[in-house]
C-alpha positions as CSV (number, residue, x, y, z in Angstrom):
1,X,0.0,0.0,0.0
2,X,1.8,3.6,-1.1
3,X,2.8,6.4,1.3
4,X,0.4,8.2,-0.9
5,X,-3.2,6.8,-0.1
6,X,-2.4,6.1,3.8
7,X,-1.6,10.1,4.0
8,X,-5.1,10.7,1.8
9,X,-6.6,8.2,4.4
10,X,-5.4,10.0,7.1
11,X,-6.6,13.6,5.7
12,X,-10.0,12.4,4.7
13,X,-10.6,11.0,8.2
14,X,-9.3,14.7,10.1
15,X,-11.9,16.0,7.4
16,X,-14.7,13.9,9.0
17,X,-13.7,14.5,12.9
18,X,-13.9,18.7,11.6
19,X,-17.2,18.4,9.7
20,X,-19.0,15.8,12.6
21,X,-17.5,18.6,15.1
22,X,-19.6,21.0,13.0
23,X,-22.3,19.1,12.9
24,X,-22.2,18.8,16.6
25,X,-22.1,22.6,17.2
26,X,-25.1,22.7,14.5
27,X,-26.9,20.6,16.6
28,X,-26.8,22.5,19.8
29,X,-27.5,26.0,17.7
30,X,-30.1,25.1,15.4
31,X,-33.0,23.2,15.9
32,X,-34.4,20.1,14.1
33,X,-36.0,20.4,11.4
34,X,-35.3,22.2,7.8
35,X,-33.0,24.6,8.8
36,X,-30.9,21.9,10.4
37,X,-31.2,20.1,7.3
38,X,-29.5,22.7,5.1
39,X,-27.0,23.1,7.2
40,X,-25.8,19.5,7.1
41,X,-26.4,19.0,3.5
42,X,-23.4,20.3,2.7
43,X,-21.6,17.8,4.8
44,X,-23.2,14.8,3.2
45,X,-22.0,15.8,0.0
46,X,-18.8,16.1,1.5
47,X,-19.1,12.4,2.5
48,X,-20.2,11.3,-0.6
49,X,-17.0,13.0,-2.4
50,X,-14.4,12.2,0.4
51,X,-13.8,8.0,-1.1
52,X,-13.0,9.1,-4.0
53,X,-9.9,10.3,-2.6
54,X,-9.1,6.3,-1.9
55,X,-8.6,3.8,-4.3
56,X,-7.1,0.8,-2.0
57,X,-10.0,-2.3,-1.5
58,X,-10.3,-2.0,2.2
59,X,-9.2,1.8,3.5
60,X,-11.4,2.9,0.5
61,X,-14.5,0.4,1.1
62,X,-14.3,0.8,4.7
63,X,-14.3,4.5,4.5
64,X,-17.4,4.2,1.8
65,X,-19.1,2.6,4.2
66,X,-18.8,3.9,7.1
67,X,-19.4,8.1,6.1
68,X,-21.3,7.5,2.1
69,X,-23.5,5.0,3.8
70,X,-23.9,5.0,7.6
71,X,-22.5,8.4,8.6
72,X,-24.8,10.2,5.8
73,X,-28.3,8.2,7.0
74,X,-27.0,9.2,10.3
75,X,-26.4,13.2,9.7
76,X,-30.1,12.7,7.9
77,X,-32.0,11.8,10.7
78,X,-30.2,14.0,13.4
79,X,-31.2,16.9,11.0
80,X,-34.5,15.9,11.9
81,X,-33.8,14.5,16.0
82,X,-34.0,11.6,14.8
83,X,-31.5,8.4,15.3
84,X,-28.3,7.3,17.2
85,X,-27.3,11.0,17.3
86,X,-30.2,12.4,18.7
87,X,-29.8,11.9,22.1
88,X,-27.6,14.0,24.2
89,X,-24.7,12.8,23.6
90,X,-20.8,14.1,24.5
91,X,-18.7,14.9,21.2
92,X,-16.6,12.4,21.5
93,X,-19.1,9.8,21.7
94,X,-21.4,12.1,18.4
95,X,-18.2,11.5,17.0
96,X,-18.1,7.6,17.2
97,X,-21.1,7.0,17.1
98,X,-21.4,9.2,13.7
99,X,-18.4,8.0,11.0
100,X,-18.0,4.5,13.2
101,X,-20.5,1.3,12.1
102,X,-21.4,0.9,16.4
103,X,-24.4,1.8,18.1
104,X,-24.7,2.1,21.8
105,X,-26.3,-0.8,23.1
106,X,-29.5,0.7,25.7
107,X,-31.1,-1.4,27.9
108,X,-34.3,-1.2,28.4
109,X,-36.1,0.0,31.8
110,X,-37.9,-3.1,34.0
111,X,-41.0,-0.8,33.9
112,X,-41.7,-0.9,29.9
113,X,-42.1,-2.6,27.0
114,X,-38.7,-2.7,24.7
115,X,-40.7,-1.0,22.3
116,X,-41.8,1.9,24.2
117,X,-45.0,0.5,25.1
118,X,-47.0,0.4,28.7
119,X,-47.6,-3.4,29.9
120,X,-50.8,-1.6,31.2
121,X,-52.1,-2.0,27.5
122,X,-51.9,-5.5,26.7
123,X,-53.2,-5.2,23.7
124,X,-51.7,-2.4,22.0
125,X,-48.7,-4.7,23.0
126,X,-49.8,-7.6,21.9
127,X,-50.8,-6.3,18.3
128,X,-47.2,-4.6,17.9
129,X,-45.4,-7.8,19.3
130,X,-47.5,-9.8,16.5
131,X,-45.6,-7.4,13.6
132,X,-42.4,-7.8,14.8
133,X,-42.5,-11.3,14.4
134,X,-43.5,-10.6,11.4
135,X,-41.1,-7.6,9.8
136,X,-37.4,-7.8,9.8
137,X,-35.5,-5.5,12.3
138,X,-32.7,-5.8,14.5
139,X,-32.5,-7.9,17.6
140,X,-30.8,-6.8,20.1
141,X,-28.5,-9.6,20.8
142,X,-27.4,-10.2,24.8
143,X,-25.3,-7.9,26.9
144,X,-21.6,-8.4,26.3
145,X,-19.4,-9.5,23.5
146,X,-18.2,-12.6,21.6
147,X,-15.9,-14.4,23.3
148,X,-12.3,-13.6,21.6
149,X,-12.1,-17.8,20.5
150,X,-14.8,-16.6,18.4
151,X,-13.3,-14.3,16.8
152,X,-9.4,-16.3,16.9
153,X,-11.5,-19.2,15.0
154,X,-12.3,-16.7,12.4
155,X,-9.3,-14.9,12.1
156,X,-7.7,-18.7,11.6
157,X,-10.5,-19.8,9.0
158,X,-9.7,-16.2,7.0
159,X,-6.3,-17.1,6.9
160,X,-6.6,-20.5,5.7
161,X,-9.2,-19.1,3.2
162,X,-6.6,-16.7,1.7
163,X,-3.8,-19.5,1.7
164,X,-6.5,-21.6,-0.4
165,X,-6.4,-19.0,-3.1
166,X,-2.4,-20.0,-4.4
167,X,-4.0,-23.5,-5.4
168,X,-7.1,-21.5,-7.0
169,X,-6.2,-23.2,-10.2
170,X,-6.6,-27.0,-9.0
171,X,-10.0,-25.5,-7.3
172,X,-13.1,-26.2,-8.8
173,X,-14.6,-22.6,-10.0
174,X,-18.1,-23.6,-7.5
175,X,-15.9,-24.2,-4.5
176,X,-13.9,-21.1,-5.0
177,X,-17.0,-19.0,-5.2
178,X,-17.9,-20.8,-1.7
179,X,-14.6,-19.6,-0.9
180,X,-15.3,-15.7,-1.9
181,X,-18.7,-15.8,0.5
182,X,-16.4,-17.2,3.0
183,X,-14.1,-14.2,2.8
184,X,-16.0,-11.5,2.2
185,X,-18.0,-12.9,5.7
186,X,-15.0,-13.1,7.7
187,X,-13.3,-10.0,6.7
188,X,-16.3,-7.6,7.3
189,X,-16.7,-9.1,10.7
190,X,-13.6,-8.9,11.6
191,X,-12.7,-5.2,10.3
192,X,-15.9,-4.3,12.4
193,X,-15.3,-6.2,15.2
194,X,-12.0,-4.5,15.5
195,X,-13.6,-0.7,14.6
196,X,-15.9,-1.5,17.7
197,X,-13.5,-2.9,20.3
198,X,-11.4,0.5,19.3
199,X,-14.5,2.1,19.9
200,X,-16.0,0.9,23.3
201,X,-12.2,1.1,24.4
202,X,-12.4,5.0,23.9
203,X,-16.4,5.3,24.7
204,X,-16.7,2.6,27.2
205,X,-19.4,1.8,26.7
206,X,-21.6,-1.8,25.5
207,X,-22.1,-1.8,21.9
208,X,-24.4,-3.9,19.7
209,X,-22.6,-6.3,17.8
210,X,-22.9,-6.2,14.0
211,X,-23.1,-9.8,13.3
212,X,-24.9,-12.4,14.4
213,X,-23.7,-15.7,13.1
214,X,-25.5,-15.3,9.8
215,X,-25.0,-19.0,9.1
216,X,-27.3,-20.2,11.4
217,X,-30.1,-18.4,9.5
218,X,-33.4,-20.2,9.8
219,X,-35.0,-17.6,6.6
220,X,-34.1,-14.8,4.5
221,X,-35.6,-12.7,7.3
222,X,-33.8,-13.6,10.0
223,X,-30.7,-13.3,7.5
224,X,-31.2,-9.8,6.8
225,X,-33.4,-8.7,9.8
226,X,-31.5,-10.3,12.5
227,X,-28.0,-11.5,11.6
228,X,-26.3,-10.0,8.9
229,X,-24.7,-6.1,9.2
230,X,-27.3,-5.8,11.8
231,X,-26.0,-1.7,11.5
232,X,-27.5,-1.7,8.0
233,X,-30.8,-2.8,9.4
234,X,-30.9,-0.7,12.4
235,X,-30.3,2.7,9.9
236,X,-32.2,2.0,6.8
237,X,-35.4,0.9,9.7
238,X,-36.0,4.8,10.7
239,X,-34.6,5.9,7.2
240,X,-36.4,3.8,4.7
241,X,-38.9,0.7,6.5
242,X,-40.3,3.0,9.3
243,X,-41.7,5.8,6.7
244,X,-42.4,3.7,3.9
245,X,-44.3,1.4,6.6
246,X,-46.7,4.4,7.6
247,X,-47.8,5.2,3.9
248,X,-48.2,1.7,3.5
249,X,-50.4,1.4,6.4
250,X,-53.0,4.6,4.8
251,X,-52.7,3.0,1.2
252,X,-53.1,-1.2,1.9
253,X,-53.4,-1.6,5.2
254,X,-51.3,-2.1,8.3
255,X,-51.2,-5.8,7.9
256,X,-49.2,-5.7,4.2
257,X,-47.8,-2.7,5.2
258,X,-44.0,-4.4,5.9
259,X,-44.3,-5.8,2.2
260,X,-43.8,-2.4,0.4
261,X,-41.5,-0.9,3.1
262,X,-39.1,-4.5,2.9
263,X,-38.8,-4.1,-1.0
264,X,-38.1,-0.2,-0.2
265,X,-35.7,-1.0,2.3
266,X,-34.2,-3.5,-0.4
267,X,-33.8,-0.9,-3.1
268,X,-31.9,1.7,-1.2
269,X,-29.6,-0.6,-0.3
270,X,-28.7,-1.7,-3.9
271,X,-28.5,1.8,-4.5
272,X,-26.0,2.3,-1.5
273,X,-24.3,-1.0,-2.7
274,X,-23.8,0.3,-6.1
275,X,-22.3,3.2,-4.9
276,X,-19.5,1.2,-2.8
277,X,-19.0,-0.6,-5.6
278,X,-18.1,2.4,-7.8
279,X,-15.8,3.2,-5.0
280,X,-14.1,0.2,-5.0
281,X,-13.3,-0.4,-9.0
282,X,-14.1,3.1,-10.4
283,X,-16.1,1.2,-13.2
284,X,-19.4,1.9,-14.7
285,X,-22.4,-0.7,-13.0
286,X,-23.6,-3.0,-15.0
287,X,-26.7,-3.2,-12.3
288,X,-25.9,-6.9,-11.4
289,X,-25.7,-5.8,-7.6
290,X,-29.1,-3.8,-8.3
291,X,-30.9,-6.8,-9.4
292,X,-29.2,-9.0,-6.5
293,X,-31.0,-6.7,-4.0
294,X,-34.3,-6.4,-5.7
295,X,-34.3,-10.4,-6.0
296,X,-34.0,-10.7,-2.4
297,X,-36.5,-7.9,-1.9
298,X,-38.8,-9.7,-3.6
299,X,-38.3,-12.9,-2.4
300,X,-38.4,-11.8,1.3
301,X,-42.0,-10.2,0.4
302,X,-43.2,-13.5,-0.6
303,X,-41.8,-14.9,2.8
304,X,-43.4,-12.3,4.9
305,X,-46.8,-13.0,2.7
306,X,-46.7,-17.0,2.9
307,X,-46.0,-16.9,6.9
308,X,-49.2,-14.1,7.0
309,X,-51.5,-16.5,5.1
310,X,-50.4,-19.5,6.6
311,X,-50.2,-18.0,10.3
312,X,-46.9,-20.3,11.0
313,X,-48.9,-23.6,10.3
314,X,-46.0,-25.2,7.8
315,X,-42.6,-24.1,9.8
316,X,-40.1,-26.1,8.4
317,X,-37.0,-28.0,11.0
318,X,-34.3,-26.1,11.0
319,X,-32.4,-28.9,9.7
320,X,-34.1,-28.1,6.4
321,X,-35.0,-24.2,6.8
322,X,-31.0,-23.4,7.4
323,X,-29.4,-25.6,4.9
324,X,-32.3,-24.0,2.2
325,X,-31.2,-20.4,3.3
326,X,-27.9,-20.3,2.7
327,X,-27.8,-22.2,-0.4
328,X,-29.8,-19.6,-1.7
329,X,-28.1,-16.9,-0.2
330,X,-24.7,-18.6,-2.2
331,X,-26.3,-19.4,-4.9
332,X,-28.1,-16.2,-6.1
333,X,-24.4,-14.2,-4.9
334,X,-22.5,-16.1,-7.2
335,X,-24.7,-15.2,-9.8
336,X,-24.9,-11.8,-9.4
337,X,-23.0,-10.4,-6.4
338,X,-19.9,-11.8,-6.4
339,X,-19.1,-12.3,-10.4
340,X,-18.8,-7.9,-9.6
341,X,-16.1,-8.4,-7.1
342,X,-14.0,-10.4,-9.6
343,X,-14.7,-7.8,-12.1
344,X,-12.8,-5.3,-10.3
345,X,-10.3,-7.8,-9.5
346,X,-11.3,-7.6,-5.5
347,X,-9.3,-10.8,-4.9
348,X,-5.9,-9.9,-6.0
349,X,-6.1,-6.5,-5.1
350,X,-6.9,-7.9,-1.5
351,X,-4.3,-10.2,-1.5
352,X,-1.7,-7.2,-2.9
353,X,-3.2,-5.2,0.3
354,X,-2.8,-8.1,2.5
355,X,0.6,-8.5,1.5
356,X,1.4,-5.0,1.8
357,X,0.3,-5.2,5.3
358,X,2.4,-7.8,6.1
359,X,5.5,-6.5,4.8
360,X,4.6,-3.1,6.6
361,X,4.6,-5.1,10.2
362,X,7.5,-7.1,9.2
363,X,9.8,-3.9,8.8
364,X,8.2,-2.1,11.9
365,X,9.5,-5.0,14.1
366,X,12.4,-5.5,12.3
367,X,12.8,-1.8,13.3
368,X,11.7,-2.7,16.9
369,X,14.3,-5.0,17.0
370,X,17.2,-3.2,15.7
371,X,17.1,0.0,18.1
372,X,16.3,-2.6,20.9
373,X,19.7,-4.0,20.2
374,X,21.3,-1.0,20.0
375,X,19.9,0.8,23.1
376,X,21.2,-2.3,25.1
């Protein structure tokens, strides 16, 4: 990795801590609303220009994601009190909490419902516990972290996963493909995992975690509503499913309601996903991740729709359910997701980065060595 992008890395990230610090003054001076808005549109479109700046897989993606994508939704709702930033917060914790994939894990009081609600309505409860069964969303997982053998045992797999890829050409192309869903898994939990132990180490404070062992999913909802990026589906729920949700609710009813606002949900993120991908290979889309998204979309409408009508009568073992979800989840991203990550040639450049890295640490404690030698 050149001198070159780890100094534009470093500048685009003293932009971000400036323009959130504005942000944070904004907040205390203006109130929600419009005015607020305009005032913090001009920082979005910073955010939206700033990855351009990078052109390395994983300072560039990372960056993408965690300002174009996360730290954008988040500047839009504040505008508006709305979302992790709306709360009083201190500004260092607006400032993690903004450019940083982590939200603050809350717990909530003995005395109410997790969802707001008073138990002394039972059935105002009981109607709103009935749709989230039914709608994907976040679940907050239980207090406390993975153990660190989780993690070690992923790290391990990752690295035997990238050690596979010299013998690529004795590999059958399926398995290698099995491979790619492999890494891109690993790595994005790991880089996370890392961005939020740096970050409860500086807030401390509990965070949610990100992942939730998305191979165990028993559906394409729990998949997307419960297990995988759970900080995508905690943003695009106010952003996108919570609005879309209430029109819904005038226009067909509150009981299809979720269908619309899922498949909006959906399409903003293929939109968002397109973007990254821009990012990451400066290449013009060819809409492959677009119709990825929208397939998914569509499928988990059908889902929500068949467990409606049905009322949970045929609920499959999740011997079957599991195996059924993630073959589809592989099968439908080798045909269009990952076939986009060859195209910019994600693999070697990751393996170029990785190698990079390597070399960098090798020479830092060769260093370390060297003037410990010579001090004694």
């Amino acid at each position: 990795m050149e001198s070159g992008e780890m100094n534009n890395f470093m500048k685009i990230w003293l932009c971000v801590v400036i323009s959130l610090s504005y942000c944070y003054a904004i907040g205390k001076i203006i109130p929600k609303g419009t005015a607020r808005l305009l005032c913090l549109l001009p920082v979005v479109c910073l955010y939206v220009l700033l990855p351009l700046n990078l052109s390395s897989l994983h300072l560039g993606g990372a960056t993408a994601f965690f300002i174009a994508w996360l730290g954008n939704f988040k500047l839009l709702l504040f505008a508006f009190g709305k979302g992790p930033l709306s709360p009083p917060l201190s500004l260092l914790r607006f400032l993690a909490v903004a450019c940083l994939p982590i939200k603050i894990l809350h717990n909530p009081t003995p005395k109410s419902h997790p969802n707001g609600l008073n138990k002394e309505n039972p059935s105002l409860k009981k109607t709103l516990d009935s749709q989230n069964k039914e709608i994907p969303g976040p679940v907050k997982p239980k207090k406390g972290q993975k153990s660190p053998i989780n993690y070690a045992i992923k790290f391990l797999l990752l690295a035997l996963l990238l050690r596979a890829y010299d013998y690529s050409e004795y590999i059958h192309p399926t398995f290698m493909l099995v491979l790619y869903c492999g890494h891109v898994y690993f790595c994005l939990e790991i880089i996370l995992a890392m961005v939020a132990a740096l970050a409860r180490a500086m807030l401390g404070l509990e965070l949610e975690q990100q992942f939730n062992e998305p191979y165990l999913s028993t559906s394409l909802q729990d998949f997307w509503g419960r297990r995988w990026n759970i900080m995508v589906t905690s943003i695009l729920r106010p952003t996108v499913y919570e609005p879309v949700l209430n029109m819904g609710a005038r226009l067909v009813g509150r009981k299809w309601a979720p269908l619309p606002a899922v498949f909006g949900s959906f399409v903003v993120s293929a939109v968002m996903h397109e973007l990254i991908f821009y990012y990451l290979g400066r290449v013009r889309p060819t809409w492959e991740i677009t119709w990825f998204f929208l397939l998914h979309g569509g499928c988990l409408m059908a889902e929500i729709a068949l467990k409606k009508t049905l009322r949970d009568k045929l609920r499959l073992p999740t011997a079957v359910s599991t195996p059924l979800t993630i073959g589809f989840i592989m099968v439908t991203g080798s045909w269009l997701f990952f076939p986009q990550l060859l195209r910019i040639k994600a693999d070697e450049r990751a393996l170029e980065e990785y190698a990079a890295l390597g070399a960098f640490f090798k020479n830092v404690s060769a260093l370390a060595i060297t003037t410990f030698q010579f001090q004694l």
